[in-house]
Structure formats: C-alpha cells, structure tokens
C-alpha positions, 0 to 999 in steps of 0.5 A: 463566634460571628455569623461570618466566621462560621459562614467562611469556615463552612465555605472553607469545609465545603470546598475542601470536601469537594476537592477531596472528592473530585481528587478521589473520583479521578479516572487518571489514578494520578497520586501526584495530582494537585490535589496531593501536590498543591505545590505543583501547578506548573502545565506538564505535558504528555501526562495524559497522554492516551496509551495505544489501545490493542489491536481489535480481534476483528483486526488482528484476522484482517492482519492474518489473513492479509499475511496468509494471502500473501504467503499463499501467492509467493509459493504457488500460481493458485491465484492464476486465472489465465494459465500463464502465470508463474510465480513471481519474486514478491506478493505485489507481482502475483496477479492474474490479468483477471484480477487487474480490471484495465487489462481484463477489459480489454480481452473480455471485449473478444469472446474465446479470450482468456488471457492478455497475452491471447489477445491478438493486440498483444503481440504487435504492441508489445513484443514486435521489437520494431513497434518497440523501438519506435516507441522507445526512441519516442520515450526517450525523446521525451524524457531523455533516458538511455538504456543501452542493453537492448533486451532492456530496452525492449522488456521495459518498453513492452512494460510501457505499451502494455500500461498506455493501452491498458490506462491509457496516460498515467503520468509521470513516475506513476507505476501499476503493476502488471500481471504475471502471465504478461511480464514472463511472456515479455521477459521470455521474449526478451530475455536477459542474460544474468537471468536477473529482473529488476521487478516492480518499483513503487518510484 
C-alpha cells in the first residue's frame, strides 16, 4: 500500500473520529443531527429555538406581592393617607393625593393642609359649576365635543381642572389618574342619577 493511501485512509479516520465526537459532544441532544442523518442538509428553522425559561423565585414575589397589593386596595382605604378616600372600583383608582407628587405638592405648599380637597384652590377650580362652564365652553371649542348632561359636563370638567393645575399641559389623550378622595368629593358634588361612573380610561 502506498504512502498516499495510508495518508487518506488516516485522513479519512481522523475526520470521521471528529464527527463522531463533535455528534456526541452536542448540547442540543438532537439524534437526527447530520451527523446521523447525513441526508438532511437542508436549513430547518425553529430547531433550536430557546425554550422559555421559569420565572425566577425573586420574580414570582415580585408578581405576588404586586397581586397582594392590589387585592389590598380594592377592599379596603388603608392605603388613604388624607382621610377622604373611599374605595374605588379598580386597583389603578385607589391612591391617596399623597401618593400622587403632582397633586401633594400643590397642598404641601400651605402648612395645616392634609388633603387636595382642603386646599382652598379646590373649590373655585373645581367645583364652582360657574368657573366650570367657562372652561368647558373653552374644551369644547377647542375640541369640538358636546356633553349634553349637565352633571357630566361638570364632573368631567372638574377632572380637567384639577389635571391642568396639577400637570399643567399634558396633551392630547394623555390620561393621569386622579386620587380618590378628589374624583368622590367631585362626583359627590355632581352626582349622576344612575349612580353609575365611567371611571378612569387609559384612551
């Protein structure tokens, strides 16, 4: 046998070794690989694609807690700081005005204060139903809706009011959430017959 021969026979050897050991040393425990297949050579997508991994013990508390929380605050006003809260319909409608810096800041300015509706801006800005037809008949030329009921017209009036003063422009279909002890003290000053509220909306 020539040199040559050996010399592609030992060629031939080494590289099968290596495929077999490449084959074995696979993470992805895939029998059908081309090593086993070598008919198969075609690109096949998604086969190792990664599987989706458990959530953490650190992020299932997180998840826990969040869900605790929001639990806590649909059944009960521990969360009220002020003392005028009430229980609200969802989790995202329960805060306090002290847990909303916009609106805290503004009666932290006075001493004595303890609550958004205390603050003697309150009131004048956002239930005299005269400074609120003046902004409406402002909202409504600028954006050409028309709200026919007039306890309405008021309550979501009063929600804008207290929103410019607090954030001053927010733009357009831009929401915050206002506090609870603010929305019942409107909503009880304007209140609507069917008892019904639409309640805060994303859009």
């Amino acid at each position: 046998m020539s040199e040559s021969v050996v010399s592609a026979n030992s060629d031939c050897s080494l590289e099968e070794e290596l495929l077999e050991l490449s084959c074995g040393s696979s993470s992805f425990d895939e029998d059908s690989l081309l090593c086993n297949n070598t008919e198969n050579v075609g690109v096949e997508p998604f086969r190792f694609e990664p599987y989706v991994s458990e959530p953490s013990d650190e992020e299932e508390s997180t998840t826990n807690d969040a869900g605790l929380e929001e639990a806590n605050r649909l059944h009960t006003i521990d969360w009220c700081k002020c003392g005028n809260c009430s229980v609200m319909p969802t989790a995202q409608e329960s805060v306090c005005c002290h847990e909303v810096e916009n609106i805290k800041s503004i009666f932290e300015e006075d001493q004595g204060i303890t609550c958004i509706t205390s603050h003697p801006g309150f009131a004048p800005a956002c239930l005299n139903k005269y400074v609120l037809q003046i902004a409406y008949y402002q909202y409504k030329q600028q954006y050409g809706e028309n709200i026919e009921d007039s306890s309405e017209k008021y309550r979501y009036t009063a929600y804008r009011q207290l929103a410019r003063w607090a954030w001053g422009y927010l733009g357009k279909k831009i929401r915050v959430v206002l506090p609870s002890c603010a929305v019942n003290c409107i909503r009880n000053t304007f209140p609507t017959n069917s008892e019904n509220y639409t309640g805060f909306k994303q859009q």
